[in-house]
Residue, then its C-alpha position, 0 to 999 in steps of 0.5 A: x500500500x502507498x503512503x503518502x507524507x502530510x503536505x508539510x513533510x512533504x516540502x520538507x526537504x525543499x526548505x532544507x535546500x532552500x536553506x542551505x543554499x541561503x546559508x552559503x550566500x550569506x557566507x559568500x557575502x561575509x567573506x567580501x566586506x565593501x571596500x569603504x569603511x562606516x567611519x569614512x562613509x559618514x565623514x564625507x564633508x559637504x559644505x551646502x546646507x550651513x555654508x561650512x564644512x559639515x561631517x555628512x552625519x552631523x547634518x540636519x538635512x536631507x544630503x546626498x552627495x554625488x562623488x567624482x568617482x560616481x560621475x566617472x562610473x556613471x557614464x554621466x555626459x552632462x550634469x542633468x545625466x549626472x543628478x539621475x543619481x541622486x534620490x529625491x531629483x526630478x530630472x526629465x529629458x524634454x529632448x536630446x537639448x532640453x532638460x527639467x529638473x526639480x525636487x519635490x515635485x513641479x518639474x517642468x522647464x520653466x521651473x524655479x523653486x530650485x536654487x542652482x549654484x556652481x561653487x557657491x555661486x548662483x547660476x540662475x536666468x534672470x529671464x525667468x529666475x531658474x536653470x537653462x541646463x543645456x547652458x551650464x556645463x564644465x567638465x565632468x573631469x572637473x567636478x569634485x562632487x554635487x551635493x543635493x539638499x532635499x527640502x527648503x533652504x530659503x534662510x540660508x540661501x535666499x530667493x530660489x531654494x524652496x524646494x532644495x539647494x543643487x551645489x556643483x563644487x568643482x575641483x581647485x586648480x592646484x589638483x588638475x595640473x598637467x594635461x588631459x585629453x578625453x574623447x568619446x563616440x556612440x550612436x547617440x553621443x556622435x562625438x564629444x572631444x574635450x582637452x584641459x591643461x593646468x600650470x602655475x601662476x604667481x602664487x597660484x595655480x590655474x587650468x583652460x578647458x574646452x570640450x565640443x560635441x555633438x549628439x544626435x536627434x531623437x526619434x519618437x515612437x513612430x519613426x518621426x524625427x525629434x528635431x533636436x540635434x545638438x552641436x555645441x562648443x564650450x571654453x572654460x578658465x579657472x584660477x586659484x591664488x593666495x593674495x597677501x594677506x592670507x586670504x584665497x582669490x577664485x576666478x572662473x569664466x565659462x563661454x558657450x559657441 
């Protein structure tokens, strides 16, 4: 005569492999430890949400910081691309040229309840006091990291930021001495050429940048042409000296073709 086990002495077995087999994934995980420690992970400084160097732990915001080592992994060719990696950002690509981003909701392209500032600076139309994206751009090369403010940041800030702070901090020119040459190809991104070259001045240091590229046109859903072709030729200086009492001088200039 046949016996047949209970259901649940039946599936015994299964949830033994299937334990097993967890067991030893986890025991493959614990021999792998991530390469970067808890103490340096939450000593990441950022300087966007009291104007002062701040331990990321010690702030009272929502900050993410995007680091440069993120910028390169990414494959980013462009600041919007770059944001896509932070949390809580609204970035929507309109076209091949045109982008919206936003925190918090109300994205559109005219948007501007964000403040937007490049080393400190604010970077802002004053056509309709928000970001024309396609025309703010440095060398990802350049930028030592982004960091995101979630949520207001009007008493600190001022007009612009009520619904977060972007600040793109680039690095200083003393760290990019020397030359560099980037260059990239694909079947959206034809061709992107980018050159720079850093050297010392006075009690300074200084580095000129120039990039071109061009990317091409989208194509909607049915085959038609998005009529968004892009070519553009961008020239960028930026210099660093110590004046003579002390204090610390940056210039910096950005020229669109």
């Amino acid at each position: 005569m046949e016996r047949r086990l209970p259901g649940t002495l039946r599936f015994l077995p299964l949830a033994i492999v299937l334990a097993l087999g967890c067991a030893s994934v986890t025991a493959a995980d614990a021999q792998d430890p991530p390469d970067i420690g808890l103490e340096e992970l939450l000593g990441v400084e950022v300087t966007s949400v009291s104007r002062k160097a701040e331990r990321l732990h010690d702030v009272a915001a929502a900050v993410f910081v995007i680091s440069r080592e993120d910028i390169e992994r990414s494959g980013a060719t462009s600041i919007p691309e770059a944001l896509l990696m932070a949390p809580g950002v609204n970035v929507a690509s309109l076209a091949n040229n045109r982008w919206a981003v936003s925190i918090r909701g109300f994205n559109d392209r005219w948007g501007n309840k964000l403040l937007v500032l490049m080393d400190g600076r604010s970077i802002y139309s004053p056509l309709f006091s928000g970001v024309v994206w396609e025309d703010q751009d440095t060398l990802l090369e350049d930028i030592d990291r982004i960091e995101v403010v979630r949520g207001p940041g009007a008493a600190m800030w001022g007009a612009n930021a009520v619904n977060g702070v972007i600040n793109i901090i680039t690095r200083r020119a003393r760290d990019t001495q020397g030359n560099l040459l980037v260059g990239a190809a694909g079947t959206e991104e034809r061709a992107l050429v980018a050159f720079r070259h850093g050297g010392e001045a006075g009690n300074g240091h200084f580095r000129v940048w120039g990039k071109a590229f061009t990317r091409d046109q989208a194509v909607t859903a049915d085959g038609r042409s998005g009529n968004d072709y892009w070519h553009a030729e961008r020239v960028g200086f930026r210099g660093d000296w110590v004046t003579g009492n002390g204090q610390r001088l940056m210039t910096s200039l950005t020229t669109n073709g």
